[in-house]
C-alpha positions in Angstrom: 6.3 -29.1 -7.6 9.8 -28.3 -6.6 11.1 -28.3 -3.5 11.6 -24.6 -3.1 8.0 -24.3 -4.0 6.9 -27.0 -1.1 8.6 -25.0 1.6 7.1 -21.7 0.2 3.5 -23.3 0.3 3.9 -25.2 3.9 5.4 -21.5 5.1 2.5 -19.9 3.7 0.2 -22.1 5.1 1.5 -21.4 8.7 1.7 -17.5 7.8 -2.4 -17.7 6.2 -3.3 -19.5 9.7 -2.5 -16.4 12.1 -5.2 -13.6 11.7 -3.5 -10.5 11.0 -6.2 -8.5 9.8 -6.4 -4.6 9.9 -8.3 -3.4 10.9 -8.9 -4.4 14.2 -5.0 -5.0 13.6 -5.2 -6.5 16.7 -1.9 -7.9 16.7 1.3 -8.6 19.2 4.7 -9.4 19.2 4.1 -13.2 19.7 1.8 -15.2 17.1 3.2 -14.4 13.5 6.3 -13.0 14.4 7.1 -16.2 16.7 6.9 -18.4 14.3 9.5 -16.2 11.6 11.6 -16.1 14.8 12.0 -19.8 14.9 11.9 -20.0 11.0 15.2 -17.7 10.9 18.3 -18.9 12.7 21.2 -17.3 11.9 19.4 -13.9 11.3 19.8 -11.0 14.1 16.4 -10.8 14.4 15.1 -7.4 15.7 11.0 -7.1 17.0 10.1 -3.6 17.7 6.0 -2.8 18.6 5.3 0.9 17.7 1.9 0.3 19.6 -2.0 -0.2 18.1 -0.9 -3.6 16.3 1.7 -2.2 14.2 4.9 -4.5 14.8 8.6 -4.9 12.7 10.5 -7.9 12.6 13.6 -6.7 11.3 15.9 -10.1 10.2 19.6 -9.5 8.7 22.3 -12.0 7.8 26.2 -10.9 6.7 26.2 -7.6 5.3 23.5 -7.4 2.2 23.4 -4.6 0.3 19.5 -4.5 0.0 16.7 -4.8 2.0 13.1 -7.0 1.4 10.4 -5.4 2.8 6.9 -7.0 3.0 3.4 -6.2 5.4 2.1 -9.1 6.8 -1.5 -7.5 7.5 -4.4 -8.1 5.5 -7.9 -6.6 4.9 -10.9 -8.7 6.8 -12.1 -11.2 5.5 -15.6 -10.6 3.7 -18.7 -12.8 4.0 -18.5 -14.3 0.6 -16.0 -16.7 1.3 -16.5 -19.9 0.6 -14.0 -21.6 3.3 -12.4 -20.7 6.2 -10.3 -17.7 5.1 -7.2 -18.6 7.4 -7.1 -21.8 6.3 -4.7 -22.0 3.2 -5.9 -24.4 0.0 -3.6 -25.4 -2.3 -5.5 -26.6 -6.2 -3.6 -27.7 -9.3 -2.2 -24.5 -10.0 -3.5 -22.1 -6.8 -3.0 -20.9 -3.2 -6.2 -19.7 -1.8 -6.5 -18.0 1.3 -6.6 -14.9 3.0 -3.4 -12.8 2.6 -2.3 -14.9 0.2 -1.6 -12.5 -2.4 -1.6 -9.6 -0.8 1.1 -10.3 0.0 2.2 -13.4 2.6 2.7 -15.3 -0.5 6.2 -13.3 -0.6 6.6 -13.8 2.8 6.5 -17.2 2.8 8.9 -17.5 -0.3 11.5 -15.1 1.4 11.7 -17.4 4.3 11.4 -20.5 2.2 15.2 -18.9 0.5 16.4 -18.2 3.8 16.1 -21.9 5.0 18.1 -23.4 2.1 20.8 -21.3 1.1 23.6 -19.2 3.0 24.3 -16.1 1.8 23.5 -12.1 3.0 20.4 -11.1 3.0 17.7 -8.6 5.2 14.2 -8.5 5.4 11.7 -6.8 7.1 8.0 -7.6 7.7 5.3 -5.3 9.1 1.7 -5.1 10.0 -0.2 -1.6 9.4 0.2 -1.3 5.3 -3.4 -1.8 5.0 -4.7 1.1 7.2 -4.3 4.7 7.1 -1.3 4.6 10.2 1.5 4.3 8.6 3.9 3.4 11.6 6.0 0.9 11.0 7.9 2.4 8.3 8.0 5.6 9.4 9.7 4.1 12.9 11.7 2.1 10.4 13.3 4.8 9.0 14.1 7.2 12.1 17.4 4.9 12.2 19.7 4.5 10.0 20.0 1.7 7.9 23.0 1.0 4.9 21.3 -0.3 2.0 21.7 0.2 -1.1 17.9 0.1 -1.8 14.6 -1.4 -0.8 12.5 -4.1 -2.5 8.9 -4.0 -1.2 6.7 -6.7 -2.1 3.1 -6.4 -3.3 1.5 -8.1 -6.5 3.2 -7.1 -9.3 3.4 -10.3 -11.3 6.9 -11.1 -10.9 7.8 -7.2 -12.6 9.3 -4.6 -11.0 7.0 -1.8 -11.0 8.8 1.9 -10.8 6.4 4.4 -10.0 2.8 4.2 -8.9 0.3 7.4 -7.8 0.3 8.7 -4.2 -2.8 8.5 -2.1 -4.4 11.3 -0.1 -8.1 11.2 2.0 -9.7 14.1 3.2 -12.4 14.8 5.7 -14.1 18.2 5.2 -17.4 19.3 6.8 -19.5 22.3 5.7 -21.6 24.9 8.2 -24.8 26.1 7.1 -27.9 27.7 8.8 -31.1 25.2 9.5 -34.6 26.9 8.9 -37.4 26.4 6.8 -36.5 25.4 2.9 -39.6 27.7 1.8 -37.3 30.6 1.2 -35.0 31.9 -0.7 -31.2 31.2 -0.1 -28.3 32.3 0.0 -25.5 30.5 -1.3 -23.6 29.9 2.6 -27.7 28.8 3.7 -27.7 25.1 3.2 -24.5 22.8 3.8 -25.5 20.3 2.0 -25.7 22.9 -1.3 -22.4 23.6 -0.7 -21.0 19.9 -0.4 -22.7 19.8 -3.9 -21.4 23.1 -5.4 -18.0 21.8 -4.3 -18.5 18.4 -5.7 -19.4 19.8 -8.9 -16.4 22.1 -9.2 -13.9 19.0 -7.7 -14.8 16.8 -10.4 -14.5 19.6 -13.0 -11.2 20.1 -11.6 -10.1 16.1 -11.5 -10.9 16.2 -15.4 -9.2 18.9 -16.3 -5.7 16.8 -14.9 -6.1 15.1 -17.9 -3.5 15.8 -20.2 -0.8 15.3 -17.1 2.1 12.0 -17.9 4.7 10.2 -15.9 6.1 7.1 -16.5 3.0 5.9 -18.4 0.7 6.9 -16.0 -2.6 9.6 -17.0 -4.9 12.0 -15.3 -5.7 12.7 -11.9 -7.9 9.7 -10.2 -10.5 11.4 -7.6 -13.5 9.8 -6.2 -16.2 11.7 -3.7 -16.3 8.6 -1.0 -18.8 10.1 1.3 -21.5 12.7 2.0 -23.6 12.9 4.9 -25.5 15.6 6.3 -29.5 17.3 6.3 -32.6 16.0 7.9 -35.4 16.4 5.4 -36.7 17.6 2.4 -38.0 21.0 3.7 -35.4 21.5 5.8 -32.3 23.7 5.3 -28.9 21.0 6.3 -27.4 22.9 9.0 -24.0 20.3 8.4 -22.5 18.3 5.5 -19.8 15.8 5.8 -17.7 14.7 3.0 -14.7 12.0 2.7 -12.8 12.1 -0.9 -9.9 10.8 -2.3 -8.0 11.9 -5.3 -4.1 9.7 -6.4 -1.8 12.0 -8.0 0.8 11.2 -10.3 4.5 11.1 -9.3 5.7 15.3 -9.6 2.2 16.5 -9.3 2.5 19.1 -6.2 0.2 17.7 -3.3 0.1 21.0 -1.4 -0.9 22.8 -3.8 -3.5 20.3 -5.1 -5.0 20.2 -1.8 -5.4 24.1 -1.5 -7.3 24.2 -4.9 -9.8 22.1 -3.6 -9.9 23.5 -0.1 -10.8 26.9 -2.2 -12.6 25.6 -5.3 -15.7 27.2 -3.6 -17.6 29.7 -1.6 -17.8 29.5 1.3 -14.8 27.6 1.6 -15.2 24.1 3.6 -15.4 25.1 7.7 -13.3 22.2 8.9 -10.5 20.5 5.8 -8.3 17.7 7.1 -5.8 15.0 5.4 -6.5 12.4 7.5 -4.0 9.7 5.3 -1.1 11.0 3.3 1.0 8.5 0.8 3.6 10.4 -1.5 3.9 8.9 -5.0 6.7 6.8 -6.2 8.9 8.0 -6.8 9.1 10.8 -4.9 10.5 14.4 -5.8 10.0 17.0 -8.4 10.0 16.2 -11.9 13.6 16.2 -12.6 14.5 14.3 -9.1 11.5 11.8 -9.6 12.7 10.9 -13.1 16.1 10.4 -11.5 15.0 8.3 -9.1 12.5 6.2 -11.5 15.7 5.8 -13.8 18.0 4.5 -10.6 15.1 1.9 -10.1 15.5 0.8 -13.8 18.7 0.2 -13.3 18.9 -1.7 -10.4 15.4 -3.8 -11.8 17.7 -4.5 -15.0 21.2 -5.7 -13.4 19.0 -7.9 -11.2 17.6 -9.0 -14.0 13.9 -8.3 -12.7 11.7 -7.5 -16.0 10.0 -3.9 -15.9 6.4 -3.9 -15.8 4.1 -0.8 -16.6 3.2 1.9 -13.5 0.5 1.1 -11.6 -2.9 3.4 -10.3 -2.4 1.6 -6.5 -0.4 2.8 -4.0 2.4 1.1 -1.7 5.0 1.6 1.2 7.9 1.9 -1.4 6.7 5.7 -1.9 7.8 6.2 1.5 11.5 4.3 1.1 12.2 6.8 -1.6 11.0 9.8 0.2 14.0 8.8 2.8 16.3 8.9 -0.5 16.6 5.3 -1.2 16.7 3.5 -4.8 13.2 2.0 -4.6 11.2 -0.6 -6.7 7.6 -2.5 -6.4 8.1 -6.4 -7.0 6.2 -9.5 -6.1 4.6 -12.9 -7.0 0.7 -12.5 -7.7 -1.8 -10.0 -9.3 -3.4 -7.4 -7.8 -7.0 -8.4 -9.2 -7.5 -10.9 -7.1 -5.8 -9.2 -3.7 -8.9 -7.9 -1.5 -10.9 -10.3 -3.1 -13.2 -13.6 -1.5 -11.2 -16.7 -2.2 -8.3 -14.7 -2.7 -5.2 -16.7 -4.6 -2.1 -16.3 -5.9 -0.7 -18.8 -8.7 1.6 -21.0 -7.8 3.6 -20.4 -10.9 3.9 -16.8 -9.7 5.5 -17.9 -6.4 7.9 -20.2 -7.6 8.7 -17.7 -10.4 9.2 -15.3 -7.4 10.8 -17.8 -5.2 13.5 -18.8 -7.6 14.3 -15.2 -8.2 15.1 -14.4 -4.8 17.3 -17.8 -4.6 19.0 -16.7 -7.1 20.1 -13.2 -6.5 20.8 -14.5 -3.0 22.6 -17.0 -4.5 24.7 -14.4 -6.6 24.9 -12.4 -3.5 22.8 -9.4 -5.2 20.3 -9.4 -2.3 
């Protein structure tokens, strides 16, 4: 084990220890971002709490021309652990523990550079990637900032992913008329015959996206979440509730996507709300997206960061590249085992990932 990889593991094992999961995101200005205080001298550190547990610790040193960006929160911790979750385990060839892939594992190895080698470099952690509030970023980037581009961190194994789908959740309810199910309806009766008219048409709709490309990616990805409503079997359901999803690929038009399947039926939903929007990377039309995905390339290959394939799974660099900055997806880890019990990354991934950042720090590319 080398002694880059050491100081990533005993920085990881610090970072694992705080509970930063979201939700409850119940987290502060002290705890976590304390202890990268005291693990960055040298760095104008800046802390800035945009309220409900989403905190920024923004760190620079000289004048770097690009910017590491990586979340600190995790998911919760499910019941099928079999340790302590915040308590990091190191095996032969593994780091297991909560957060540890998704994605402290990159935190830890960022600070781990930091510590032995001078040079300019920024970073900037947050805490509200893993719920639909979207704060930090968006704070982020009501200043300005000069960098050339933004690295964000998720599991990538050690590739710089380009483009990846956007994310959008909606909450619609239908309104129908309670009474006796003996009869004969009408179609605007039941609410709960509606929610299924629509879900029918909706995944009609989803399959027909299949023939759409960008950058390696296919389809449409939709998925009916939720539907609740009615009270019995011979009972017309007065309400219906349902929560979907659908990722669309980099170009695909969101506004317009969303207004098909606000009208795919009659009656049309009475209440239809986004409740989380997350563009696609990258972001623009088709000509500026393939622009943008080709900048990333570029910047990937004179770093000498390999390209990896486009990923289904969304992250915060969509929103970098909505603000106009050259914007790629790179990290240690793989994103099968983030979200999981017993989560682990493999040590060979973080010192792949750790080395790499020592060295373009080293060259002073960061």
């Amino acid at each position: 084990m080398t002694p880059l990889l050491q100081s990533t593991l005993e920085h990881l094992k610090a970072l694992v220890g705080f509970d930063t999961r979201n939700p409850p995101r119940e987290i502060g200005t002290g705890g976590i971002f304390d202890y990268l205080r005291a693990q960055l001298p040298g760095f104008d550190v800046t802390v800035t709490d945009y309220g409900a547990g989403a905190v920024t610790l923004h760190a620079v040193r000289g004048q770097p021309k690009r910017l590491f960006n990586v979340h600190l929160d995790t998911v919760p911790d499910s019941p099928h652990w079999s340790a302590d979750p915040h308590v990091l385990r190191v095996t032969a060839d593994r780091a297991i523990g909560l957060g540890a892939c998704d994605i402290k594992g990159a935190a830890a190895a960022l600070i781990a550079v930091a510590n032995v080698i001078d040079g300019p470099m920024a970073m900037m952690f947050s805490t509200d990637e893993e719920a639909n509030d979207a704060r930090c970023i968006a704070g982020f980037l009501r200043a300005k900032h000069d960098y050339d581009a933004i690295i964000v961190a998720e599991p990538t194994k050690g590739e710089a992913v380009l483009a990846h789908r956007g994310i959008h959740s909606v909450l619609m309810r239908f309104a129908g008329h309670a009474g006796h199910a003996s009869g004969e309806q009408k179609p605007s009766d039941s609410a709960l015959h509606q929610a299924v008219r629509w879900g029918d048409a909706a995944l009609d709709f989803a399959a027909a996206q299949s023939h759409e490309r960008f950058g390696g990616l296919t389809g449409l990805r939709f998925n009916i979440g939720r539907i609740e409503g009615g009270i019995k079997a011979n009972m017309i359901a007065p309400t219906t509730e349902v929560r979907f999803g659908f990722r669309p690929l980099p170009t695909m038009d969101p506004e317009r996507m969303l207004e098909t399947l606000r009208t795919l039926v009659e009656p049309t939903p009475a209440e239809f709300i986004e409740t989380f929007r997350g563009d696609s990377l990258p972001a623009g039309d088709t000509a500026s997206a393939e622009a943008r995905r080709l900048a990333a390339r570029d910047l990937a290959d004179e770093l000498e960061i390999p390209v990896g394939n486009a990923v289904d799974f969304w992250t915060e660099a969509a929103l970098f590249s909505a603000a106009g900055y050259t914007a790629f997806v790179y990290g240690p880890g793989d994103i099968a085992q983030a979200h999981t019990a017993d989560e682990w990354v493999a040590l060979e991934q973080l010192q792949h990932y750790a080395d790499t950042i020592h060295r373009l720090v080293a060259r002073g590319n960061a």
